[in-house]
C-alpha positions in Angstrom: -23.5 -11.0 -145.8 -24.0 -14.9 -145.2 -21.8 -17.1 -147.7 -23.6 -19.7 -149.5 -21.1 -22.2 -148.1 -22.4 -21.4 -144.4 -26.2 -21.6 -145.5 -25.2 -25.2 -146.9 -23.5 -26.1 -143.8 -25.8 -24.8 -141.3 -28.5 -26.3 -143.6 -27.3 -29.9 -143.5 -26.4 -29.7 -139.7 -30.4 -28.6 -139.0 -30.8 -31.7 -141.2 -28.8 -34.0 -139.1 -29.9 -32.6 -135.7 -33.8 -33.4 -136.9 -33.1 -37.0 -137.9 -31.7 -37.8 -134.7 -31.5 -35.4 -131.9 -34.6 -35.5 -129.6 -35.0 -31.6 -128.8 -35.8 -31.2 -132.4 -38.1 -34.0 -132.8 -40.3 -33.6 -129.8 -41.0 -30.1 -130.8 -44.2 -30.0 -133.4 -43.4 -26.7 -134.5 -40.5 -27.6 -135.9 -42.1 -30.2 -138.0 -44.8 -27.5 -139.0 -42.1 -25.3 -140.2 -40.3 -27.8 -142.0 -43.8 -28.7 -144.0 -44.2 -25.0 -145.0 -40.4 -25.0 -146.6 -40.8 -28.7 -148.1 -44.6 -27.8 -149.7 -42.7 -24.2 -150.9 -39.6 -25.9 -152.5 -41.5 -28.6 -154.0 -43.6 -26.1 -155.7 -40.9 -24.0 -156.7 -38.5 -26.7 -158.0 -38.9 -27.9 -162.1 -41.3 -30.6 -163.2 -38.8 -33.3 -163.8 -37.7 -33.5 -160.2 -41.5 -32.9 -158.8 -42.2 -36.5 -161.0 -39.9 -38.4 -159.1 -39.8 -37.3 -155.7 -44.0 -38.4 -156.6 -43.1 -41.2 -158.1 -41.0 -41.9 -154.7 -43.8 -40.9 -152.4 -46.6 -42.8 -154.3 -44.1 -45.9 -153.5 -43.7 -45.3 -149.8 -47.3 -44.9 -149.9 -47.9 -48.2 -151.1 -45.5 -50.0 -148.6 -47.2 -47.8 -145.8 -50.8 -48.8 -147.1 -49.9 -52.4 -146.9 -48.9 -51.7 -143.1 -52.1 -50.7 -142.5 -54.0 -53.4 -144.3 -51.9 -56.0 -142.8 -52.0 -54.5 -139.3 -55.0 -53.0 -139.2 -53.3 -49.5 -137.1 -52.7 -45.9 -138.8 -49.9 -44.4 -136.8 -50.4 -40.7 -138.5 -48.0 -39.1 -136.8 -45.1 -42.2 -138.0 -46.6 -41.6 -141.6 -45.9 -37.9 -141.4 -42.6 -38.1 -139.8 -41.3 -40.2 -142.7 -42.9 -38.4 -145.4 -41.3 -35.0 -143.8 -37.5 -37.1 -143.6 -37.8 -38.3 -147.0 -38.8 -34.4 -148.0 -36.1 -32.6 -146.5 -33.4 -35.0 -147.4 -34.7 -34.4 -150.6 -34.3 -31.0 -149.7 -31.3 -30.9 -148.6 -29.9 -33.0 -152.2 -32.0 -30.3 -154.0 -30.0 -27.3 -152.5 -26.7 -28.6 -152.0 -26.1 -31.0 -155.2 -22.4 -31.8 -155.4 -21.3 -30.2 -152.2 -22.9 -32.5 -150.0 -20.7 -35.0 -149.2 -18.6 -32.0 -148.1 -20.8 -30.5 -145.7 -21.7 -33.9 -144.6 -17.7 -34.3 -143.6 -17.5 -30.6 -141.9 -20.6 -31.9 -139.7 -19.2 -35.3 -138.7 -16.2 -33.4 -138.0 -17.4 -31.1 -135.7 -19.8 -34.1 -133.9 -16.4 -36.1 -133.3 -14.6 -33.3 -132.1 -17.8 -32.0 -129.3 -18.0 -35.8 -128.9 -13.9 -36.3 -127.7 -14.5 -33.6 -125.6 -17.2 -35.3 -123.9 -15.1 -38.4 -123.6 -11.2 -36.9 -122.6 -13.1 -35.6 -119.4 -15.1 -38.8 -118.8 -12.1 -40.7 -119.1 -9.9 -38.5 -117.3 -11.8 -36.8 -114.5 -14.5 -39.9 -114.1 -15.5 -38.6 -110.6 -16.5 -35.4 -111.1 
């Protein structure tokens, strides 16, 4: 059986890897699965924290309205990928609560150590 603890990790590193690494963000079906889960939790998740993450989106909306007043263009797919980011970090704040700064610090770890790996053989075998 999974732990919960290795759901939360794995969760937050999927989290981290579509923010910022390009094989997940070039792939649409990614985002298409992440819309499913965000529309699912949202509609699963109680009332009180429905109203703000609205309240939240109604803002952004706003700000991205006066883009497109101001700028007369209506990048849809920019819209969508920032209503999907703010979504799943909501998401992930959601599911993880108090032990996110922890599985943030496991991540970081591991990053740092696949990135000196990366670096001790750049730095010490440079021609290879």
């Amino acid at each position: 059986m999974i732990k919960k603890q290795t759901i939360g990790f794995y969760l937050l590193l999927f989290f981290v890897s579509v923010s910022g690494i390009n094989f997940f963000m070039i792939k649409p079906l990614w985002n298409i699965y992440l819309i499913i889960l965000l529309f699912i939790t949202i509609l699963i998740s109680p009332k009180k924290e429905n109203s703000f993450i609205a309240y939240y989106l109604i803002f952004i909306s706003l700000i991205f309205f006066g883009q497109i007043m101001k700028f007369s263009f209506f990048p849809i797919v920019t819209y969508a990928g920032e209503y999907i980011k703010i979504l799943l970090a909501f998401l992930l704040v959601r599911t993880l609560k108090y032990r996110l700064v922890y599985f943030y610090v496991k991540v970081l770890y591991v990053f740092s150590v696949i990135s000196l790996i990366f670096y001790f053989s750049i730095t010490f075998f440079p021609g290879v």
